[in-house]
N, C-alpha and C positions, 0 to 999 in steps of 0.2 A: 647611349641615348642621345640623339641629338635635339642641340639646343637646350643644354642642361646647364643648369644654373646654380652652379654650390650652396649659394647662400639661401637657397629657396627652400622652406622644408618639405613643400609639395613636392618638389622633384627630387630629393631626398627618401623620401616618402614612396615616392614610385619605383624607385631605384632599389630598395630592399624590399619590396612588393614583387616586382618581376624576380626578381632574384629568389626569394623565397619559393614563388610560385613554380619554376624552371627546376628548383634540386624540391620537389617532394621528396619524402623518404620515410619509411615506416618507422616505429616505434620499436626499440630493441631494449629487451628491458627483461633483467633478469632474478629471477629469486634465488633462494638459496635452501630449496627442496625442487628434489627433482622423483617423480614416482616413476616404479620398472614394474614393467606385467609381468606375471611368474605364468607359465602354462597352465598350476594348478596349486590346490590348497596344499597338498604334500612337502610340496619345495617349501615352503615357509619353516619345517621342524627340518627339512635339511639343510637350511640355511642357517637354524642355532646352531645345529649339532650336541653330540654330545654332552650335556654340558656348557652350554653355551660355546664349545671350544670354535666353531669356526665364525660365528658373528663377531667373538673377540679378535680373530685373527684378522679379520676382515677388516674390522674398526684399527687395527693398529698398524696392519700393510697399509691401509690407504686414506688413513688420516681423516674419514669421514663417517659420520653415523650412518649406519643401517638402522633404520623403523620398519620392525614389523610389527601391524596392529590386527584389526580385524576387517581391515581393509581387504574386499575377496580378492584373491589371485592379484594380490598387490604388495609389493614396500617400497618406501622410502629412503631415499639418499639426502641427506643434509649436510651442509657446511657451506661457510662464506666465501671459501676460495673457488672459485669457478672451474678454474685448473682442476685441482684433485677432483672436486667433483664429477667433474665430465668425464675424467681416468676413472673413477668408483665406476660411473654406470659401465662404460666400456667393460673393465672389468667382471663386474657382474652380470653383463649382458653375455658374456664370453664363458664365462662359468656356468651359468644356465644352460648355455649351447654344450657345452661339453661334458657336463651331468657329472664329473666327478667334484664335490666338492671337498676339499680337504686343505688345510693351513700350505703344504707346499705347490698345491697345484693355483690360487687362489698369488701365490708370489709370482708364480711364473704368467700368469696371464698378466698380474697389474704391470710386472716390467712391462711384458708383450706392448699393454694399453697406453704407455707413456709414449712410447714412440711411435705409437698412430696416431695421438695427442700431438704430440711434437710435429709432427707429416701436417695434418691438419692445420694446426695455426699457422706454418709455413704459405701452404697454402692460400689461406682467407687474408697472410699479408700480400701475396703478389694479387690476388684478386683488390685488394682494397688498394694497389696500387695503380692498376690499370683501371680500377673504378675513378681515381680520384687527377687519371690525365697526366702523370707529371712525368711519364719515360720510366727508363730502367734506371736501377737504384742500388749501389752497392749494395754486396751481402749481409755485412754488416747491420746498417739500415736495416735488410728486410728482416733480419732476424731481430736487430729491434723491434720489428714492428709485431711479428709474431709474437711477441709476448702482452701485445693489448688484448690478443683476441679474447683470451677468458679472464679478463680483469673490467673491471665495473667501478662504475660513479653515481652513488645515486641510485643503483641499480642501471644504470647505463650503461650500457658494453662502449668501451673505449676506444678500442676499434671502427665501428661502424660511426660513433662522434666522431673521432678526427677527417675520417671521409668526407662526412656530411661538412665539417669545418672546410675542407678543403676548398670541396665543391665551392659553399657556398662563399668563400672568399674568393674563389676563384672568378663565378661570376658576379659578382659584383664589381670587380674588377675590368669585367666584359664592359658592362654596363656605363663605367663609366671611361671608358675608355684608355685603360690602362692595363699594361701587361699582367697575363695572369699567369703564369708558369709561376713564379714567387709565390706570391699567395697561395696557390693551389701546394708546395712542396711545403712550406711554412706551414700549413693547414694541416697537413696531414702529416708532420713530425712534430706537431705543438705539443701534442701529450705523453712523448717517446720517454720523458722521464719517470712515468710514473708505473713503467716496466723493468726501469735500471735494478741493481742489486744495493746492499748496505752501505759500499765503497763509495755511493756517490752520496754525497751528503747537500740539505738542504734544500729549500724547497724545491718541486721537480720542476717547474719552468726554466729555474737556472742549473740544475742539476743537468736536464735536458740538455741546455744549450753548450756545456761544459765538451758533456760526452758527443755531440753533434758534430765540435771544432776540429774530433783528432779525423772526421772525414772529408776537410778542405771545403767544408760549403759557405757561399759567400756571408759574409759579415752580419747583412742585409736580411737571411732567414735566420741567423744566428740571434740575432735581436728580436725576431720577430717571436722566437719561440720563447726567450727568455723571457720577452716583457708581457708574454699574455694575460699576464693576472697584475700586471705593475710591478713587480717588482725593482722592475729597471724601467726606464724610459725607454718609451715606445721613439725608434729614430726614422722610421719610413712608415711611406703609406700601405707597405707591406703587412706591417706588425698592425698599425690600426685596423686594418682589415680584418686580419685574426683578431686582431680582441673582440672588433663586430661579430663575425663569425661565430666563434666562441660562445659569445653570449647568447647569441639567435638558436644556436643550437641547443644549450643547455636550458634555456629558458621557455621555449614552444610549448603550449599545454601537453602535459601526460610526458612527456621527455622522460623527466629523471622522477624516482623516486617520492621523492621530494617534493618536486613539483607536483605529480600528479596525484598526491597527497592535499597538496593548497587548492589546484583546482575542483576538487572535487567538491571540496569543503566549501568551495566560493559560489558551486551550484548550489549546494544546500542552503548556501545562507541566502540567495536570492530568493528561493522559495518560500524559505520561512518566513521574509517580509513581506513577501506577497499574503499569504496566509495569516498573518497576520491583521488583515484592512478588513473587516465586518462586512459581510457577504463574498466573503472568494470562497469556492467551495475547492477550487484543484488551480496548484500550479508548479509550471514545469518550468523549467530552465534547458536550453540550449543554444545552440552557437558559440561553444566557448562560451559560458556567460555572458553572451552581447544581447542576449533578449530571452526573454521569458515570455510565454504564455499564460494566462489566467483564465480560470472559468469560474463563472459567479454562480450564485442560485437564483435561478429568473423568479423567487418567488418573493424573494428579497432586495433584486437590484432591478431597475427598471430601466429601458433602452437611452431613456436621457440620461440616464448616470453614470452610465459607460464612460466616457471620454473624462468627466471628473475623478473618476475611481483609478483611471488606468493614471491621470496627472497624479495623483493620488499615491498611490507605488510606488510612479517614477523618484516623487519628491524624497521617497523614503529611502530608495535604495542610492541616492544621491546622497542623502543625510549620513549615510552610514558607512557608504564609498567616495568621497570625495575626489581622491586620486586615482579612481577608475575609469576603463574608458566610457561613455554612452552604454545605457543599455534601452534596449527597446522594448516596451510593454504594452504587449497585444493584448485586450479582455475581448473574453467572449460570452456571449449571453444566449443560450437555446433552450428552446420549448421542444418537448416529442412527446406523442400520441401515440401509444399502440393499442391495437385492439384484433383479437382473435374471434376467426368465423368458427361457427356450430354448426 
């Protein structure tokens, strides 16, 4: 950005504006039910078997609930690990196809489904490295990396975060005129630790950083991935950039979980103070919370009362948000007539 001025928050300001605006990227965000079409009602009593003998088999090859309800030509896959799950549907997608259900034929497809699981997240890590710009990457690495792809934050896929991390450490690095290959590599190994196994202990930043060092990468992402939650001190404009990063990513309305949990709630609650003021008859919230609509009863509020009613709201949902940013509050006030010919 030329003619940028650090200390300026405007151009601060601009700097993670353009950046944000340059890595859009969709919302990846995952539950922990997944439904499978059956071709028809029948497969559901060959899916218990016996006795329930193949649902059990099922539930204890692959570590996940099968639900069958009364859902038509439907069940359910549940569990929190993304992994096994994604292997259950495989597998049961695969046992459908091949119409024999029975406890050893039900083993031999889940192995089968592991290692197209396995193919897969290989995969979506060399995609998410050519997505994220940084060259070729030891084996290693990408098989670190493979193992974010069915692990979640928040309901966040972890994977698709550290990209978006990359990215947008990356450019903002553009922006202000500093190299981004670091940022962009640090971006996109910041969360490597939270793939590791039991042997690494302690929090995954430093966990992370530990197992990162037996692959000779410079000091510089080493720290960068280590300190992104603080744990250690942040020593280049590397790692601040991750921890920005980081933050913007997990933080974006509807992101994680979590978040888009809060924001939803923060629509409602805008609402409700609107509906709250003696003549709103409907009000909506959108823009991210930045502004709300209101509609009054023109039978109740009259067109010079408009601009006091809307000051009115604003005042309230100031009172109540303080530490929020502006919100804007449009009222509106209409009359309609209809009338039907004979």
């Amino acid at each position: 950005m030329p003619n940028l001025d650090p200390s300026d928050p405007q151009d601060l300001r601009r700097v993670l504006i353009t950046a944000m605006e340059r890595v859009a990227s969709s919302v990846v965000a995952e539950s922990t039910m997944v439904v499978v079409p059956l071709p028809n009602e029948e497969m559901k009593g060959r899916l218990i078997g016996r006795e329930g003998r193949n649902i059990k088999a099922f539930e204890q090859i692959t570590g996940v609930d099968l639900l069958i309800d009364d859902t038509p030509q439907a069940v359910m896959l549940s569990s929190f690990d993304a992994r096994r799950r994604e292997i259950a549907r495989l597998t049961l997608l695969n046992l459908l196809a091949d119409g024999r259900i029975q406890p050893g034929k039900i083993e031999e497809l889940h192995a089968h489904s592991e290692s197209e699981i396995d193919l897969v997240a290989r995969e979506a890590a060399e995609a998410a490295i050519r997505e994220a710009g940084v060259g070729a990457l030891q084996a290693g690495l990408v098989e670190a990396l493979s193992r974010l792809r069915f692990r979640t934050a928040y309901g966040q896929n972890v994977l698709a975060h550290s990209v978006e991390v990359s990215r947008l450490a990356g450019q903002i690095a553009v922006e202000l005129g500093l190299p981004d290959r670091g940022p962009r590599l640090a971006g996109l190994l910041h969360d490597v630790g939270k793939g590791l196994g039991p042997e690494f202990k302690g929090p995954h930043a430093l966990a992370g950083m530990e197992f990162l060092r037996a692959f000779g990468l410079d000091e510089e992402i080493l720290n960068a991935v280590g300190a992104h939650h603080r744990e250690i001190e942040p020593a280049s404009a590397t790692a601040d950039l991750v921890i920005l990063a980081d933050t913007l990513s997990a933080s974006r309305p509807a992101a994680r979980r979590g978040s888009l949990e809060n924001y939803l709630q923060r629509l409602e609650n805008l609402e409700e103070i609107a509906r709250t003021v003696e003549g709103v008859a409907e009000a909506v919230a959108y823009q991210a919370g930045r502004a709300v609509r209101v509609q009054v009863r023109p039978e109740t509020v009259s067109d010079d009362e408009l601009q006091g009613l809307a000051e009115s709201i604003a005042a309230k949902i100031r009172a109540q948000f303080p530490e929020a940013p502006p919100v804007q509050v449009t009222v509106l006030r209409t009359h309609k007539a209809t009338a039907t010919s004979q």
